[in-house]
Structure formats: C-alpha cells, structure tokens
C-alpha positions as CSV (number, residue, x, y, z in Angstrom):
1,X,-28.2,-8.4,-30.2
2,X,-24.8,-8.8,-31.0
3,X,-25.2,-7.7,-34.4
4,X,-27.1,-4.8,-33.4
5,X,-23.9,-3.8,-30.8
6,X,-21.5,-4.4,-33.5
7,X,-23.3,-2.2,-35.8
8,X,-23.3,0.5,-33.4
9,X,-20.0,0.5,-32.9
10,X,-19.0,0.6,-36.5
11,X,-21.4,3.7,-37.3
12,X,-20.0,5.7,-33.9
13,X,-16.5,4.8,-35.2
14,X,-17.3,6.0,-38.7
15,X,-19.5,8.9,-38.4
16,X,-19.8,9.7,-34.5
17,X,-21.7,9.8,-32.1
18,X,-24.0,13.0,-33.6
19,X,-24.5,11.5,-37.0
20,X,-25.1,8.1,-35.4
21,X,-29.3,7.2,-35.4
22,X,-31.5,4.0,-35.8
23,X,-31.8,3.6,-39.4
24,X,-28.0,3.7,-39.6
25,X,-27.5,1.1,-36.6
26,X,-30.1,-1.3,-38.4
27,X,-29.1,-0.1,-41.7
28,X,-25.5,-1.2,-41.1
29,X,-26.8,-4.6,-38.7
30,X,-28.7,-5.8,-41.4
31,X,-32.0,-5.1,-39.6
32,X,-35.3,-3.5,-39.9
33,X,-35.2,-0.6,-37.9
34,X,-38.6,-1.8,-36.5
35,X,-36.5,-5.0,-35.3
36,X,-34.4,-2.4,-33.6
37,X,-37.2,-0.5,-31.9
38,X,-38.3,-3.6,-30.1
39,X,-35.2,-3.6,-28.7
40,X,-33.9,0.0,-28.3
41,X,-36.6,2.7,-28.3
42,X,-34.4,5.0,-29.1
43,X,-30.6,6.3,-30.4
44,X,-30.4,7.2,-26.4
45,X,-31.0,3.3,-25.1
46,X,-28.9,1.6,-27.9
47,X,-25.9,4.3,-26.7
48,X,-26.6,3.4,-22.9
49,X,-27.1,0.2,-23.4
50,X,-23.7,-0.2,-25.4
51,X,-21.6,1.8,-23.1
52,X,-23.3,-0.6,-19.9
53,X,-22.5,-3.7,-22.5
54,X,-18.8,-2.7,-22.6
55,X,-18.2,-1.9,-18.9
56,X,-20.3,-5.1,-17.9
57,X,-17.4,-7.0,-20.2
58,X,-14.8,-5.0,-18.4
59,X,-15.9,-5.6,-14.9
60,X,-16.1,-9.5,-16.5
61,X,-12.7,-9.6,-17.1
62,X,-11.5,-8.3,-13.8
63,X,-13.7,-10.2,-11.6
64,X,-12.1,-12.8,-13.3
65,X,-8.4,-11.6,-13.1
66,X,-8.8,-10.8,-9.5
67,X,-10.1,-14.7,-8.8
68,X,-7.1,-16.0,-10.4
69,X,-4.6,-13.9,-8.2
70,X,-6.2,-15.3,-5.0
71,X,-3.4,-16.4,-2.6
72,X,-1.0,-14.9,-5.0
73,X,1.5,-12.4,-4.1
74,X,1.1,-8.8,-3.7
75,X,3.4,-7.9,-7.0
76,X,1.7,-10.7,-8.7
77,X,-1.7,-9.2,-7.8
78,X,-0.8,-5.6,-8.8
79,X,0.6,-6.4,-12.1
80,X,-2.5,-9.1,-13.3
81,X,-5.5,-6.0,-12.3
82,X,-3.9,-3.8,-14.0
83,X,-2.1,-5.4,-17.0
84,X,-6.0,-6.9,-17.6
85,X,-7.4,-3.5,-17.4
86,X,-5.2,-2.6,-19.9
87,X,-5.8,-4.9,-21.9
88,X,-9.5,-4.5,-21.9
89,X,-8.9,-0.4,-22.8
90,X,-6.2,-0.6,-25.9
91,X,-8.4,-3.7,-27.4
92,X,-10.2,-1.5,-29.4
93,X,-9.0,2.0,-27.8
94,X,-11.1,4.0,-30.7
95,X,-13.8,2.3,-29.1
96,X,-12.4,3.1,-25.5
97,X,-12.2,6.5,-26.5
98,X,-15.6,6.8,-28.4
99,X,-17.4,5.5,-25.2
100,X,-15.5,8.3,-22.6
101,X,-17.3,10.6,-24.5
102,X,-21.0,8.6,-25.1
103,X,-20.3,8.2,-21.0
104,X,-21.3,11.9,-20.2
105,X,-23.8,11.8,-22.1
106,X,-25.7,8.4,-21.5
107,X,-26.0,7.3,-18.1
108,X,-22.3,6.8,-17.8
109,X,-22.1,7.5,-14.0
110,X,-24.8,5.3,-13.1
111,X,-23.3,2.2,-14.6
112,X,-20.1,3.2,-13.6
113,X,-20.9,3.1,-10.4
114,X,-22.2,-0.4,-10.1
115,X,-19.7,-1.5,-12.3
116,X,-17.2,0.4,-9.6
117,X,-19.2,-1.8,-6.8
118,X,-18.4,-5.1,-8.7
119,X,-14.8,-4.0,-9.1
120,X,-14.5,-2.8,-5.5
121,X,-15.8,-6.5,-4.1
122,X,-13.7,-8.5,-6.7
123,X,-10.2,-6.5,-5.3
124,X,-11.0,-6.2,-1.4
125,X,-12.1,-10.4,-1.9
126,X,-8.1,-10.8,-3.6
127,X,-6.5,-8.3,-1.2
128,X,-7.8,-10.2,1.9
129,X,-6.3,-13.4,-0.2
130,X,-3.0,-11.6,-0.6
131,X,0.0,-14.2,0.2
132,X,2.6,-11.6,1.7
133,X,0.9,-8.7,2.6
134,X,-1.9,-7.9,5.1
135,X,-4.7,-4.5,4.6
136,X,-6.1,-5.7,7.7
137,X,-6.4,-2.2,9.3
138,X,-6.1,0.1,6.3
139,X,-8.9,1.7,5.4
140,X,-9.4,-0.3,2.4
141,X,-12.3,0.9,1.2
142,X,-10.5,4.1,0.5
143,X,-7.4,2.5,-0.9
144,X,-9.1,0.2,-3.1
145,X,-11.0,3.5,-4.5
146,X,-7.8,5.2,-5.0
147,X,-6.5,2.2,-6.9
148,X,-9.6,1.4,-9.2
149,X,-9.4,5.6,-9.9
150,X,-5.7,5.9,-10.7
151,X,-6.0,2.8,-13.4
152,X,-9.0,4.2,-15.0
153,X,-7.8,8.5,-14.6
154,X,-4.3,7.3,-16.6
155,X,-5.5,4.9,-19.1
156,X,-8.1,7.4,-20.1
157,X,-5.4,10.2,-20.4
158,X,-3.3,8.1,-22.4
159,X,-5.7,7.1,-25.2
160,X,-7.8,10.7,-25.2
161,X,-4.1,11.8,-26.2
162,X,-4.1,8.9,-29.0
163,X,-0.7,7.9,-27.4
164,X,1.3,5.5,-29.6
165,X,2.1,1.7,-28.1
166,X,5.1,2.7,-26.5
167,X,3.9,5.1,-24.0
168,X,0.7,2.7,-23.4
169,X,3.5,0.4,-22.4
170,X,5.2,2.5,-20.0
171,X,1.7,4.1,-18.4
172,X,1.7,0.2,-17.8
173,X,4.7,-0.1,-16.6
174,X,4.3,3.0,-14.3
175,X,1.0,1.9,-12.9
176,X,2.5,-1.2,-11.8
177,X,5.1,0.6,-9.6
178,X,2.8,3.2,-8.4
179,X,0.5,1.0,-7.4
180,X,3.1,-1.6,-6.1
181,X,4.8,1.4,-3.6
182,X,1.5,2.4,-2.2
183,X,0.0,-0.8,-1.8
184,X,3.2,-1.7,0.2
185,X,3.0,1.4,1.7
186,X,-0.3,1.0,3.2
187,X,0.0,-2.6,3.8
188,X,1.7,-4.6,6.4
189,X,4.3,-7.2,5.1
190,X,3.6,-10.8,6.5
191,X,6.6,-12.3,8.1
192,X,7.2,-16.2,7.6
C-alpha cells in the first residue's frame, strides 16, 4: 500500500491532480493496475484515501505531541502543538499544498472533521494537564476550536503563497505568541 501512496504522490506532484489516473499511479508504483483496482476502485478512492492517509499521520503526530506536554507548562504546551504541526505541513509542503486542493474535492471535510475530533480530545486531555494554568470554566470547547483553526488557517496561507523558510519561521514564531496571549487570556494562572 505504501508503494501505491508513494506513487501517487509522485504523479500529483509531477503532473497534478487532473492528469493524475490509475494506470499512472500503478504505472509509476510498479503495479498492475488490476492490483490497484483491488484496492482503489477508482482515481477518486486512491485521492480520498491519500488525503485521509496524510491527515490520519498528522493527527498521529499530535496526539502524540500533546501526550508528551502533559503536566508541562502552558508556554511549553503552546510551542510543542504548534511547532509539531508545523512540522508535519513544511515536511513535504508541495505535498501540503497539493492535498488543500485534492481536499475540496475528495471528502476533505468529512475526514477533517474526525480528524478535528481526535485533535480536539488530544488538546482539551493536555489543557486539563496544564501545570500553571487552569481552563476550568472557559468554554473550552470553543477555544480549543479557535486554536486548532488559527494553526491550520495560517500555515495553509503561508505555503498556498510558497513562502520561503524565513517567513515559515516567523508564522511559527507568531503562532506561538498568538496563541500564548489568548490562551493566558482565557485561562486562569494557578498560584503556588
């Protein structure tokens, strides 16, 4: 399956997502395109099932960065989610790119939104953890919302603009404090 992923990726990068079709994936994968079709009945699936891939791997990586900030500190906590998002997006960010288009197109919004659920769960679970602040009565639902759409709204600004490496770094960088002042805004520092 990996192969057949891979392939994918290498013809949308090359040729796009209109020229991209079956016998160019399995072409490319070193596959019979029959192989394929027991897989992927058509260009539609594979492109679904590679954007849902992709954001599966995202949500991954910050399930996992949000259980290693448990019990950190709130600055601690803002810059791990979204120095790890990051990351994730300006990996590959022609593929980043590639996919925020496919996403319209190919059940983007369904997967996103149970990808958005995993995300959600993973952040209110560190929040709660948070060593110095408390979101006990903020609506955290909404913050949380407002956090997980401000990451994804700037990085996908910043690499539809093919930005260079320096202003990925500062939209970083920016993030970070935006996120840090409203967070502490809506929070309630914990006195020791």
């Amino acid at each position: 399956m990996d192969v057949i992923f891979e392939a994918t990726i290498q013809v949308l990068l090359t040729l796009g997502s209109q020229s991209l079709n079956t016998t160019r994936v399995a072409e490319r994968a070193g596959v019979s395109v029959g192989t394929l079709y027991q897989y992927f009945p058509n260009k539609h699936a594979l492109m679904a099932a590679l954007l849902k891939r992709y954001l599966e791997d995202l949500a991954d990586t910050m399930e996992e960065a949000c259980h290693r900030c448990r019990g950190k500190s709130l600055s601690d906590m803002i810059s791990i989610l979204i120095n790890s998002y990051a990351d994730v997006k300006i990996a590959r960010p022609d593929l980043s790119r590639a996919l925020y288009a496919l996403s319209e197109q190919h059940d983007g919004a369904v997967v996103g939104r149970s990808i958005g659920l995993r995300l959600h769960a993973a952040m209110k679970s560190m929040f709660a953890s948070c060593a110095d602040y408390s979101f006990e009565g903020a609506d955290i639902d909404t913050v949380l919302l407002l956090l997980r759409k401000t990451m994804s709204g700037t990085m996908q600004a910043i690499l539809e603009v093919e930005s260079s490496s320096v202003a990925i770094v500062r939209a970083r960088e920016h993030l970070v404090l935006l996120a840090g002042a409203y967070l502490e805004r809506v929070g309630k520092k914990i006195e020791r």
